[in-house]
Steps between C-alpha positions, in 0.01 A plus 500: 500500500625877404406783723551845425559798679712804505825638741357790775785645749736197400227211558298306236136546571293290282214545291272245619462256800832363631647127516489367840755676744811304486488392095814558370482752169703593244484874385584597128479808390267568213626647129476824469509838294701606805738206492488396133817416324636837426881559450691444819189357695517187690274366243662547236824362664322194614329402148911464360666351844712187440504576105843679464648272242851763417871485649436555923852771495222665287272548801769600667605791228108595501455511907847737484359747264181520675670555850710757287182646330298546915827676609512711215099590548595572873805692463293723255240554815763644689486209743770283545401101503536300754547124412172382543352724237776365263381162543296292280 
């Protein structure tokens, strides 16, 4: 059985009548315009997970410019990064 319901102040509150207290659940969130698979989104990263089929140094070269391209954006803000915001 699916039940449906929606997150309020960090809880899911469901649509309808509840399972009895104590079922175990398993929340997914639902599709959305919000969440679809736009560039950078973590559903567009998830539809091509696990299909990198080129040379791994290559990710490599690829996460280096990006890290690069974030300090770059930063330095431009007039912030200096720290080294969380240059990771991945």
């Amino acid at each position: 059985m699916t039940y449906h319901g929606r997150i309020k102040n960090g809880v899911v509150v469901l649509d309808g009548p509840a399972p009895a207290e104590g079922t175990a659940v398993r929340v997914e969130p639902l599709d959305s315009d919000a969440e679809s698979a736009g560039p950078g989104s973590a559903a567009a990263i998830l539809k091509v997970a696990g299909t990198w089929a080129g040379d791994p140094a290559e990710v490599d070269r690829l996460l280096t410019d990006l890290r690069e391209m974030k300090k770059d954006e930063l330095d431009n803000q007039g912030g200096a990064p720290d080294e969380n915001q240059l990771r991945p």
